[in-house]
C-alpha positions as CSV (number, residue, x, y, z in Angstrom):
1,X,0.6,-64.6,-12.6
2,X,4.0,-63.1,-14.2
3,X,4.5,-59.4,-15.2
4,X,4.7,-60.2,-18.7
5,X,0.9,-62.4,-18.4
6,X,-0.7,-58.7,-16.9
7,X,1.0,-56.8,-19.9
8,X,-0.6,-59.2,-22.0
9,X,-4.1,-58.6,-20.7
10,X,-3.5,-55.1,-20.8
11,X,-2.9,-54.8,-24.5
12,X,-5.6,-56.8,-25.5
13,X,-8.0,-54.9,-23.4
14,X,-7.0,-51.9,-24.9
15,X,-7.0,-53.5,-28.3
16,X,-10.9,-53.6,-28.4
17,X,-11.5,-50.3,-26.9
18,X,-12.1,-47.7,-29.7
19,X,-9.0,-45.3,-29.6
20,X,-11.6,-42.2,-30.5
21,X,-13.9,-43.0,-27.9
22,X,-11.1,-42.3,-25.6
23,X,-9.6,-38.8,-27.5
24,X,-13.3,-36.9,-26.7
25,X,-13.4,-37.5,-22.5
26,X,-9.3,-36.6,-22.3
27,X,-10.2,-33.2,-23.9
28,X,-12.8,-33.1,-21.7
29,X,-11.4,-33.8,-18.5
30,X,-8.5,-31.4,-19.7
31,X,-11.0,-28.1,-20.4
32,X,-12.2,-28.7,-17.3
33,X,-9.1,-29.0,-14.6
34,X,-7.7,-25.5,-17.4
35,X,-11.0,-23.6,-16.8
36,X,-11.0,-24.6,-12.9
37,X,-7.3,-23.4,-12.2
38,X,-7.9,-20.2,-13.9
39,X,-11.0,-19.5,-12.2
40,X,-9.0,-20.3,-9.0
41,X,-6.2,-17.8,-10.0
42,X,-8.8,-14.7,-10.9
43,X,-9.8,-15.6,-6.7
44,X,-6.9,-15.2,-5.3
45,X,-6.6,-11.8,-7.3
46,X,-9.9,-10.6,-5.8
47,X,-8.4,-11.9,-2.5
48,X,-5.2,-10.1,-2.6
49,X,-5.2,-7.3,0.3
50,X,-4.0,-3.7,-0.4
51,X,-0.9,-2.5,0.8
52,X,-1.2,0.4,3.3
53,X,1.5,2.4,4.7
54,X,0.9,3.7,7.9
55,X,2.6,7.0,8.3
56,X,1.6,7.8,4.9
57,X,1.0,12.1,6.2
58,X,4.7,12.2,7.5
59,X,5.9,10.8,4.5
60,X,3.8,12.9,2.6
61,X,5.2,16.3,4.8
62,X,8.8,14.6,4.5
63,X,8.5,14.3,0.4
64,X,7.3,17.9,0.6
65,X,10.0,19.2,2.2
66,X,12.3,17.5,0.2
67,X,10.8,19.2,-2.7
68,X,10.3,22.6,-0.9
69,X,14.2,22.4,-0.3
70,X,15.2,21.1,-4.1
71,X,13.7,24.7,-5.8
72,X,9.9,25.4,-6.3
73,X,8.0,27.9,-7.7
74,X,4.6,29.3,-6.9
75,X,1.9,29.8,-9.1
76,X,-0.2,33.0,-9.5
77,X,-2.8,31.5,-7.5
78,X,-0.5,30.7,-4.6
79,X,-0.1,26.9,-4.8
80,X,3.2,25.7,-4.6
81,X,4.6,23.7,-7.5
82,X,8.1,21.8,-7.2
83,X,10.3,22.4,-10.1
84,X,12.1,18.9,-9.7
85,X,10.2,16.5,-7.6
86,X,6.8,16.1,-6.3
87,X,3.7,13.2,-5.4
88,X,2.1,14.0,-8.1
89,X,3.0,15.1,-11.8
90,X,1.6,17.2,-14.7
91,X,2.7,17.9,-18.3
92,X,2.6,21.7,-19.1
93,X,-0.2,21.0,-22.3
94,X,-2.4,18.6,-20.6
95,X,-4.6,18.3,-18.5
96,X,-4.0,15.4,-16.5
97,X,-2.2,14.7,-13.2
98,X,-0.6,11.8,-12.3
99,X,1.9,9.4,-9.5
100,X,5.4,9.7,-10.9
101,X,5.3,5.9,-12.4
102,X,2.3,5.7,-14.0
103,X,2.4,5.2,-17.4
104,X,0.7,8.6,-18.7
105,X,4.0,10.4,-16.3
106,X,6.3,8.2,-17.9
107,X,5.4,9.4,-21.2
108,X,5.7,13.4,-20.5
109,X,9.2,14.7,-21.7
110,X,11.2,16.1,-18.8
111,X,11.2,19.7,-19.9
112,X,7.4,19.4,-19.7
113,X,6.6,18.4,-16.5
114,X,5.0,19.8,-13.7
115,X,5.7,18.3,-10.2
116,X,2.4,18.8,-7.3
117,X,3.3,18.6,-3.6
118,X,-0.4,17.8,-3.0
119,X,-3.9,16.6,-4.7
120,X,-4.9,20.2,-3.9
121,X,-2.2,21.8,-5.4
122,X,-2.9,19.8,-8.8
123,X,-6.6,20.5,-8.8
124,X,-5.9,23.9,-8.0
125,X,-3.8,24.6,-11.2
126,X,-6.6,23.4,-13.1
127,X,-5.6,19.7,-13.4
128,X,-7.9,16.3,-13.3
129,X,-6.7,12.8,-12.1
130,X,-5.9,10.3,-14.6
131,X,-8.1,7.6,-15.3
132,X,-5.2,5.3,-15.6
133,X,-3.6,5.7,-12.3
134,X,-4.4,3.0,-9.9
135,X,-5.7,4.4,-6.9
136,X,-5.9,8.3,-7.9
137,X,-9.1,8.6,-8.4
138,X,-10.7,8.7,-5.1
């Protein structure tokens, strides 16, 4: 049996299948393999492990004396409030404290910002975490 004898029985196979009875169970099979790879990505989402820094208090005192040593001032309750850098970051109206790149810091103006060495700090001035930081809220 040649090639060109297989192509032959090939064709006319296919030319008494009904071409719409074939459309349906493509779309089918299609939905389906769609639908399980995106379930499979959302997983490996869930899955994904936090990154944890170790030393985070002595980079915490480090960033604090950084700031310390940049210019602060101190509030009238005594908390100490960097005038140029900080963990955490305020605008002068609001009432929300943020991380430096969240998206609520990124949209305070420079000449209204507020930088907080420490959570405490922040709280202490009268400020709330934003909902929209990632991990803030604790």
């Amino acid at each position: 049996m040649s090639i060109h004898n297989v192509i032959q029985k090939i064709n006319a196979s296919l030319g008494k299948v009904d071409q719409s009875h074939i459309f349906i169970p493509l779309i089918i099979v299609l939905v389906s393999s769609a639908s399980f790879g995106l379930g499979r990505l959302s997983k490996i989402e869930e899955l994904r492990v936090p990154i944890k820094i170790k030393e985070a208090q002595a980079i915490l005192e480090q960033s604090a004396t950084v700031a310390l040593s940049l210019g602060t001032t101190t509030e009238s309750n005594g908390e100490t409030i960097s005038a140029i850098g900080g963990q955490y970051v305020a605008s002068k109206t609001g009432t929300k404290y943020h991380y430096p790149w969240c998206a609520g810091a990124r949209a305070i103006s420079e000449k209204n910002k507020i930088w907080f060495t420490t959570v405490e700090a922040a709280k202490a001035a009268g400020y709330q975490p934003a909902g929209n930081c990632k991990g803030l809220n604790k």
